[in-house]
C-alpha positions in Angstrom: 0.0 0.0 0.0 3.2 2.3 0.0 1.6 3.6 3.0 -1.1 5.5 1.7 -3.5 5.5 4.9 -0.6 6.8 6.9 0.0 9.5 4.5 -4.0 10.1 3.8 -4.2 11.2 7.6 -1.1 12.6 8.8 -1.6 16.3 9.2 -5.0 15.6 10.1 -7.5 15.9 12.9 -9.8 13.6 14.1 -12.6 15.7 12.8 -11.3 16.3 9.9 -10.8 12.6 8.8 -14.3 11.8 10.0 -15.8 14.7 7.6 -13.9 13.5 4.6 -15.3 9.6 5.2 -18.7 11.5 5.4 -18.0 13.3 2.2 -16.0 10.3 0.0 -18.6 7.4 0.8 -21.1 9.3 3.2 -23.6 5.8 3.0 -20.8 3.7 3.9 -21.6 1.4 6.7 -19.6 2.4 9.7 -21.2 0.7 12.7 -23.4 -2.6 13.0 -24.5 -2.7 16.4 -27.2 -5.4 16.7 -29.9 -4.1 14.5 -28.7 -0.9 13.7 -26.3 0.2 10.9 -25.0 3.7 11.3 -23.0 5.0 8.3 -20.0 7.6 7.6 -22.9 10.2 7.0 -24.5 9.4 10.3 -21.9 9.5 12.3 -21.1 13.0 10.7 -24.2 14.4 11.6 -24.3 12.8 15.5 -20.7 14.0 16.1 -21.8 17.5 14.9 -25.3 18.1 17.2 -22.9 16.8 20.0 -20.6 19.3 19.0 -23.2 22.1 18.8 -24.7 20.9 22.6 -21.6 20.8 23.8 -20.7 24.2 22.8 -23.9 25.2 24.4 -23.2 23.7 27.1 -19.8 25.8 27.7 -17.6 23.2 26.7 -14.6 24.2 24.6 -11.3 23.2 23.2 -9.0 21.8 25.9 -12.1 21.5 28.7 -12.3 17.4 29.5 -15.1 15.4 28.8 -15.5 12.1 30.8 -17.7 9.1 30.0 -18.1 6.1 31.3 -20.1 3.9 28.8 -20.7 0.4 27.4 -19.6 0.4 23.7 -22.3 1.7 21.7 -22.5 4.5 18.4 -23.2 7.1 21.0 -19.6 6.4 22.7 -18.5 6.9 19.1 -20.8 10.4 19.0 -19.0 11.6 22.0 -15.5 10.5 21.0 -16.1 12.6 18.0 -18.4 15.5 18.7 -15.6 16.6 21.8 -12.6 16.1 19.1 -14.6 18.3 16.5 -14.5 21.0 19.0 -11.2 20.3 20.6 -12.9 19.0 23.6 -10.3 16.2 25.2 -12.7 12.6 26.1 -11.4 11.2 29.1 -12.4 7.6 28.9 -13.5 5.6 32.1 -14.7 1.9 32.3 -17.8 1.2 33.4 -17.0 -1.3 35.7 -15.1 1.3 37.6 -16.4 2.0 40.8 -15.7 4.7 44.2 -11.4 5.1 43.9 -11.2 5.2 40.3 -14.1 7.7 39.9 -13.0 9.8 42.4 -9.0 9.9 41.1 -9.9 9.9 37.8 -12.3 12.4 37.3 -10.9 14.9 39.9 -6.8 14.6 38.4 -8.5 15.4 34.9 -10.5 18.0 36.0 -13.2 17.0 34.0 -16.3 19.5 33.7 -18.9 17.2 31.8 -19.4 13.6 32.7 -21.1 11.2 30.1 -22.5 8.2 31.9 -24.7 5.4 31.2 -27.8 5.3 33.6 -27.3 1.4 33.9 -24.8 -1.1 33.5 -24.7 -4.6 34.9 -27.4 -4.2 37.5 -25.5 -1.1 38.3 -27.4 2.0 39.1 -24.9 5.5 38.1 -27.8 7.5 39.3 -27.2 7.4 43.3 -23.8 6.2 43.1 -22.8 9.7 41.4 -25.2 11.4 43.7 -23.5 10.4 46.6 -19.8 10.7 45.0 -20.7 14.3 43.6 -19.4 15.8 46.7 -16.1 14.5 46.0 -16.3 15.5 42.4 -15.8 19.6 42.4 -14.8 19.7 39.0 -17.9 17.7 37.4 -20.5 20.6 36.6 -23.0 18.3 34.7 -23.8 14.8 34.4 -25.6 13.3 31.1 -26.8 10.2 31.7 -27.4 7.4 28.7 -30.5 5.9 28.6 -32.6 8.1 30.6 -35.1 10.8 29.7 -35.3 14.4 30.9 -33.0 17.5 31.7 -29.8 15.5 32.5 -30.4 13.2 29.5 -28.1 12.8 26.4 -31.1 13.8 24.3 -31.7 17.1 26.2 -27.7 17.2 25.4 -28.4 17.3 21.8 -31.6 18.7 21.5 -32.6 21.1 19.2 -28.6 21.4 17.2 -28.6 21.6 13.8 -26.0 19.1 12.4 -23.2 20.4 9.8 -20.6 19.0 7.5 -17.5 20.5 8.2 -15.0 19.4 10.7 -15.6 21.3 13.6 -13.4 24.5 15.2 -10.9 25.2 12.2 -8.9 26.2 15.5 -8.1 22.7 16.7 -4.3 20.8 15.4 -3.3 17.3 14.9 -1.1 17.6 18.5 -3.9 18.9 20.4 -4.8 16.3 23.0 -8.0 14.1 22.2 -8.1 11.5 24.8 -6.9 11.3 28.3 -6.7 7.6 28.6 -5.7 6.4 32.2 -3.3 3.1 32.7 -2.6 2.3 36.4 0.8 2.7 37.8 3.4 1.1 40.4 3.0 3.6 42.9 -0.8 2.7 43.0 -2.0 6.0 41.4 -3.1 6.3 38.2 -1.9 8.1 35.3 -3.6 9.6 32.4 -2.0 8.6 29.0 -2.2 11.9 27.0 -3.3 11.0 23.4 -3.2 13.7 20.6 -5.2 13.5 17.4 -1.8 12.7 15.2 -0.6 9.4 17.3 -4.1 8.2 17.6 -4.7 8.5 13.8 -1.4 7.3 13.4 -1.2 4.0 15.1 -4.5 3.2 13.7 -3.3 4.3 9.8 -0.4 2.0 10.6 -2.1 -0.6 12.0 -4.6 -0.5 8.5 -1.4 -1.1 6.5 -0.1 -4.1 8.5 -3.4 -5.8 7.9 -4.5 -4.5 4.6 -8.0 -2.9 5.8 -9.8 -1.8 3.0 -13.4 -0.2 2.9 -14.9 -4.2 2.7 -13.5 -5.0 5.8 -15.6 -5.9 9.1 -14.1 -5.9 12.4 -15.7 -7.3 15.4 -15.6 -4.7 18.1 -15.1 -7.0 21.3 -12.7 -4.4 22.9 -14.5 -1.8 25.1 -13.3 1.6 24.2 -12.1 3.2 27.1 -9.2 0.9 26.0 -6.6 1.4 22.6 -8.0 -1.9 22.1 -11.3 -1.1 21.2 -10.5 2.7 20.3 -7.8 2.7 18.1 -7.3 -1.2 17.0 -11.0 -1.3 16.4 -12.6 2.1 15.8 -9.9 4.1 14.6 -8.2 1.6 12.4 -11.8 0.8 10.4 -12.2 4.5 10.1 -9.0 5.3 8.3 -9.8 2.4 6.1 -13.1 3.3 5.7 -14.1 -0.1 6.6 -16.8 -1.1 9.1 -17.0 -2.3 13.2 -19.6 -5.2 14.4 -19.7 -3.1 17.6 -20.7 -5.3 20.7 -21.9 -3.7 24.4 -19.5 -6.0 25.9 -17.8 -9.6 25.0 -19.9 -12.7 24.8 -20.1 -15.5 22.8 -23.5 -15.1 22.0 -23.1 -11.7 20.8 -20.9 -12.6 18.9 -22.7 -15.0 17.3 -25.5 -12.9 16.2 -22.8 -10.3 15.0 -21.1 -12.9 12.6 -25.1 -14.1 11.6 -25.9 -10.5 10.8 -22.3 -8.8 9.3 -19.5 -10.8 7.2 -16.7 -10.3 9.7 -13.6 -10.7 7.9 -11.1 -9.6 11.0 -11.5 -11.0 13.9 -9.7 -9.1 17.1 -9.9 -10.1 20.4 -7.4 -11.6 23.5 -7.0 -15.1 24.3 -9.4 -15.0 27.0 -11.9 -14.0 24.3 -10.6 -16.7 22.0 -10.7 -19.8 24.5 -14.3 -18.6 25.4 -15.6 -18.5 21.8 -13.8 -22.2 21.0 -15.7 -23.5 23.8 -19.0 -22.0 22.6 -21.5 -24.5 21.3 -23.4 -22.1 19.5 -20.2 -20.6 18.1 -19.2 -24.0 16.7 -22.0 -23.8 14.3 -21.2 -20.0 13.2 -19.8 -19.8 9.0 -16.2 -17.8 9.0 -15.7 -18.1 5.8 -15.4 -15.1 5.4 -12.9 -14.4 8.2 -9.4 -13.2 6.6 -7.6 -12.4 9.7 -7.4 -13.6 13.6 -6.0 -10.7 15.3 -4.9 -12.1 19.3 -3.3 -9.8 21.9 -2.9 -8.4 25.3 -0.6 -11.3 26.3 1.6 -14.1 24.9 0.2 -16.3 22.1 -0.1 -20.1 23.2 1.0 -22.7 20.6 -2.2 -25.1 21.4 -4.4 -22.3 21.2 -3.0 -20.6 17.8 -3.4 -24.0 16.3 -7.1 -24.3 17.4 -8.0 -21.0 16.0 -6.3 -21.2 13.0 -8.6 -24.7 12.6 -11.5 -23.3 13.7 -11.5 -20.2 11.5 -10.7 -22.2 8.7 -7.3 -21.1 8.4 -7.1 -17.1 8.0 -3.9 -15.1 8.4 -2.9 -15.1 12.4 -1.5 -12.4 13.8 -0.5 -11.1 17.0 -0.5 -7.4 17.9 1.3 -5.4 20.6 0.6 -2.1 22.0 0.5 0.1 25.0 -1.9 3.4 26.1 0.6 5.0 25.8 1.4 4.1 22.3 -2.0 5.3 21.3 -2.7 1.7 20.4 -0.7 -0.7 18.4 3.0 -0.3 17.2 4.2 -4.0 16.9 2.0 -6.3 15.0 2.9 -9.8 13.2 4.1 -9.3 9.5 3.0 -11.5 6.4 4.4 -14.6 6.1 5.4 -15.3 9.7 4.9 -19.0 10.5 2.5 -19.9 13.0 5.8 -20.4 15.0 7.0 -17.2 14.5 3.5 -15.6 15.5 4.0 -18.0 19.2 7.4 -17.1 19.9 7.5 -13.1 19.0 4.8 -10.1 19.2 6.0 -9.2 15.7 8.0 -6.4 14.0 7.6 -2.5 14.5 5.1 -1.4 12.5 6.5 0.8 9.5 6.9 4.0 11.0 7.8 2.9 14.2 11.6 2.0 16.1 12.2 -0.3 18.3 14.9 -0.9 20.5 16.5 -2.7 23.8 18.3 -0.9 26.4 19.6 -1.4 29.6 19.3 0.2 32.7 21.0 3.3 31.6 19.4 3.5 28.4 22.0 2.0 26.2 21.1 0.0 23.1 21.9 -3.5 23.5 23.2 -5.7 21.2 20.9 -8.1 19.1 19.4 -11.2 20.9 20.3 -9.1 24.6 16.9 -8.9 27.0 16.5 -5.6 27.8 13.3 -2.8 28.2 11.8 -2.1 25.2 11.6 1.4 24.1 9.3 2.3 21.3 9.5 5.7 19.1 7.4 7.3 16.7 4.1 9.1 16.3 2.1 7.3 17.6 3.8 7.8 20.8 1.4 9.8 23.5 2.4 13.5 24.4 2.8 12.3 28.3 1.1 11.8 31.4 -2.1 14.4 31.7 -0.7 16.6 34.8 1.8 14.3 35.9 5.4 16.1 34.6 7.4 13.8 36.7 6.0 10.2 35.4 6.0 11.7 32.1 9.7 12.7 32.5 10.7 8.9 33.7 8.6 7.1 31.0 8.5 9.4 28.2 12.6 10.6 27.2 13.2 13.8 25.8 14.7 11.9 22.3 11.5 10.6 21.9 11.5 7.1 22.9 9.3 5.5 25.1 10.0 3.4 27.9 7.6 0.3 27.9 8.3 -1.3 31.0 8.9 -4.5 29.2 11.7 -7.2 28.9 12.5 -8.1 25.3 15.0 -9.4 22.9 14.8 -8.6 19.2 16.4 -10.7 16.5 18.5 -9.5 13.4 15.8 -9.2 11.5 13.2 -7.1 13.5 11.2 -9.4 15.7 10.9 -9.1 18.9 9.6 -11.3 21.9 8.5 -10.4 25.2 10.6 -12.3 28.1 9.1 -10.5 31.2 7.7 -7.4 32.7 9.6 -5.2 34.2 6.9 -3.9 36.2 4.8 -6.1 38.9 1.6 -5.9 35.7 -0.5 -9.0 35.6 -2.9 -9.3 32.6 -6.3 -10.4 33.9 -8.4 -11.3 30.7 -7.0 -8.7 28.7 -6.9 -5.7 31.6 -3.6 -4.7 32.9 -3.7 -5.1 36.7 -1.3 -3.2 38.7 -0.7 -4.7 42.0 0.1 -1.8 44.2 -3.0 0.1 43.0 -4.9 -3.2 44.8 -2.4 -3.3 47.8 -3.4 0.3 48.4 -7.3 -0.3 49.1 -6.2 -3.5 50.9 -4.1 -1.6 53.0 -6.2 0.7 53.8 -8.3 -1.7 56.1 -7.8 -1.1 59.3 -7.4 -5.2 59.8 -4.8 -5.2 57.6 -1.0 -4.3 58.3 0.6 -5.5 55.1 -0.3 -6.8 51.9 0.9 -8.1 48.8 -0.7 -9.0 45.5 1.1 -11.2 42.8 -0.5 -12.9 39.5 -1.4 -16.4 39.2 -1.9 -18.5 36.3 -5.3 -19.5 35.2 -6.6 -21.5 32.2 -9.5 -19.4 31.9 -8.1 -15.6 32.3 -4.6 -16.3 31.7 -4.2 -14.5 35.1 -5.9 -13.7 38.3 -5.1 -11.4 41.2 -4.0 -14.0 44.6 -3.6 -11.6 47.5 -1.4 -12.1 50.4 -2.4 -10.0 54.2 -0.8 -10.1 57.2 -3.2 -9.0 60.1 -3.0 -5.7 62.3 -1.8 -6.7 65.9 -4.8 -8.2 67.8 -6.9 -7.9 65.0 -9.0 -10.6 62.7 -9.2 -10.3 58.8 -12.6 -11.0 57.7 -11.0 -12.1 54.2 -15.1 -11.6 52.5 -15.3 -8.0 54.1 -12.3 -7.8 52.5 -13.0 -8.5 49.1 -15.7 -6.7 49.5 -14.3 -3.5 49.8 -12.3 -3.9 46.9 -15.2 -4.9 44.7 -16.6 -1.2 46.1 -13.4 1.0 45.2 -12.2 -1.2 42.2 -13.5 -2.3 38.9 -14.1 -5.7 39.2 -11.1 -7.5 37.1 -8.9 -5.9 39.9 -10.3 -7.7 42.6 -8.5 -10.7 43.8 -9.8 -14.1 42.9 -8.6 -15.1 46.4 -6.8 -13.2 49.7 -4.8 -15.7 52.2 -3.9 -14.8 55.3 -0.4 -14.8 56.0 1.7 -14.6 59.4 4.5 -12.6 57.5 5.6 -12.0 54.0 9.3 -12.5 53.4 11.1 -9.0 53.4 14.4 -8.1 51.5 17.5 -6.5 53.9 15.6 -3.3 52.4 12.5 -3.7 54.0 10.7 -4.5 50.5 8.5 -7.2 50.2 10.1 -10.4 48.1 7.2 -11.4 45.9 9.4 -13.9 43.7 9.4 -15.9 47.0 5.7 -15.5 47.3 3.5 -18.8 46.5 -0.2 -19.9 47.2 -1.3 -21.9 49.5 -4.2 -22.9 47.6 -4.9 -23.6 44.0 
């Protein structure tokens, strides 16, 4: 493709890209979500009342716009209708609960917060009510589903769509999403990500996989995540391709999905995978017209590769690597590689991209030498959101990012993840940062110390295992426990089990030795 996508959308804004998909092919399908198709045209003309209410509303280029949302075309509208204007979307999950809310939307300083009514059995209404006096920066609160003054209808009510782009004032480096990724101190951080690297991992991303305007992508991922937002979204849009848009994983939705769209790619993590083999209904689903498996989030199993590569019928299988703060993907599995090659390595740098290993100092290491991985390029985020220090550490002045992970990279290009260098666990696809857990823990007055390691599992890959020693003279009640965490933390961050412990083994430092740490139970 001589990197045509790339170069269709560099110099360009989110808005602007959207309006020339709304102009070139304006009945385009651009969504399928259940029943409902929403084209290039309609997406246009959502994005642009959104604009226009949130203008009204006294929202303006570089105010913050939060929601918290299951996937749907109105997540889409607001991604859109705040980047028209210059607006930055800072993107919560909706399984997040008291801490997250609380950190997240007061470190942004987010004015507006978008928020479904509803999700899970969840009621947003009270929860926000009694949160809102911790909240001084949230002015307004739209909720999704509802009717009313605070409804996203009243939102949009009465403004007159357009065609153009939105504020001629907003540039490719102005910040469009505050995205946030957990971090080892236990506090959050807001991944910073401009119009340019988010169109540009997803235009890069297009070229690895060859999206054209025929492709459909299944849209598993939710989109507070690059997963769902670039890999999925963003990459179909540059492409002017189309997304089978789920609410949320399940078999059975994707079932109906493949029964209603010709999904050609396929994009998911193995978690997602192993549930879909095991599917009887899925079993029965035609993929022939599946082109490409797309797994990642974690390292590629041999047995499960080979099942999905049989089960699909034998598409293209690929594995793709990328980070928040990469804006989405930058290393993704090239043609040709063997179905070895895909199970050993994460790929090659997408073309655009570096790669390199270093050691502790920053020094390039020779070939076949495990070292962090640094990444550079434009997808790259512009930072931390507020956060100068962090951003300093991670983010180096030359350009190169600091991924936090162990790798080697051959001679020719590819490179394969040999450990974290960060305590991260991957439960189902969601990082997990272990002292971000350890802090709620410790916050019990029962509990003196604790410690949180990840622990193999056949269904999630990993799960949280908690260790707690108990305050002098005090009982942990290990459900009360868990308990609180399921009320301050989304629920993947929860540990699957807590043991209580006499003492955890301490370096001559004073730091806990988790290497030494092992379960009791299974």
């Amino acid at each position: 493709m001589s990197n045509s996508l790339v170069a269709a959308v560099a110099d360009r804004t989110l808005g602007q890209v959207l309006a020339d998909r709304a102009r070139l092919t304006p009945d385009a399908p651009f969504i399928h979500f259940g029943p409902e198709t929403v084209t290039y045209a309609d997406m246009q003309n959502r994005a642009s009342r959104l604009s226009a209410g949130l203008s009204a509303a006294g929202i303006g280029r570089g105010d913050r716009v939060a929601i918290a949302a299951s996937n749907s075309p109105e997540w889409l509208v607001a991604y859109f209708g705040a980047a028209r204007i210059g607006a930055v979307l800072v993107t919560l999950n909706v399984v997040y609960r008291e801490h997250e809310f609380t950190y997240m939307l007061g470190q942004s300083g987010a004015r507006l917060l978008i928020c479904d009514e509803e999700s899970g059995g969840f009621q947003f209404r009270p929860f926000l009510t009694d949160l809102a006096p911790r909240l001084p920066s949230v002015e307004r609160v739209v909720f999704l589903g509802a009717s009313g003054a605070d409804s996203w209808d009243a939102l949009i009510d009465g403004a007159a769509p357009d065609s153009d782009a939105g504020d001629p004032a907003v540039t490719p480096t102005d910040p469009a999403v505050v995205l946030y990724t957990s971090g080892t101190t236990g506090d959050p951080k807001g991944a910073t990500l401009t119009h340019a690297s988010l169109l540009a991992s997803a235009a890069m991303q297009a070229e690895r996989f060859h999206q054209t305007s025929d492709d459909v992508l299944l849209g598993a991922l939710p989109f507070n995540h690059v997963g769902g937002l670039t890999c999925a979204a963003g990459s179909s849009l540059v492409a002017g391709g189309a997304v089978a848009l789920l609410p949320r994983f399940h078999p059975d939705l994707v079932v109906d999905a493949v029964r209603r769209t010709r999904l050609s790619i396929f994009c998911g993590v193995p978690t997602m995978y192993r549930m879909l083999l095991a599917a009887d209904a899925f079993a029965r689903c035609d993929l022939s017209a599946t082109r490409l498996c797309v797994i990642g989030g974690s390292n590629l199993e041999p047995a499960l590769a080979e099942q999905v590569v049989t089960r699909f019928g034998g598409p293209r299988l690929a594995n793709l690597y990328g980070l928040s703060e990469t804006s989405g993907a930058c290393v993704i599995s090239p043609d040709g590689d063997t179905l070895e090659i895909v199970t050993t390595t994460i790929g090659t740098p997408l073309d655009g991209v570096r790669a390199r290993i270093v050691d502790d100092d920053r020094i390039e290491l020779s070939r076949g030498t495990a070292g962090e991985l640094e990444i550079r390029g434009a997808c790259v985020a512009a930072g931390y959101w507020d956060k100068p220090a962090e951003t300093a550490a991670t983010f180096a002045g030359d350009g190169w990012l600091a991924t936090g992970d162990i790798a080697t990279m051959t001679d020719d290009g590819h490179i394969s993840i040999v450990a974290r260098k960060k305590e991260m666990y991957v439960r189902g696809g969601y990082n997990v940062y272990p002292a971000e857990v350890e802090n709620v823990l410790a916050a019990d007055p029962a509990v003196a110390m604790s410690a949180v390691i990840g622990v193999a599992d056949p269904t999630y890959g990993e799960t949280g295992y908690a260790f707690v020693v108990a305050a002098a003279g005090v009982e942990v009640d290990v459900r009360a426990l868990i308990e609180r965490c399921r009320r301050e933390l989304a629920e993947y961050k929860v540990p699957d089990a807590v043991e209580v412990v006499d003492a955890l083994p301490m370096t001559p430092a004073g730091k806990i030795r988790k290497v030494l740490l092992r379960p009791s139970r299974d």
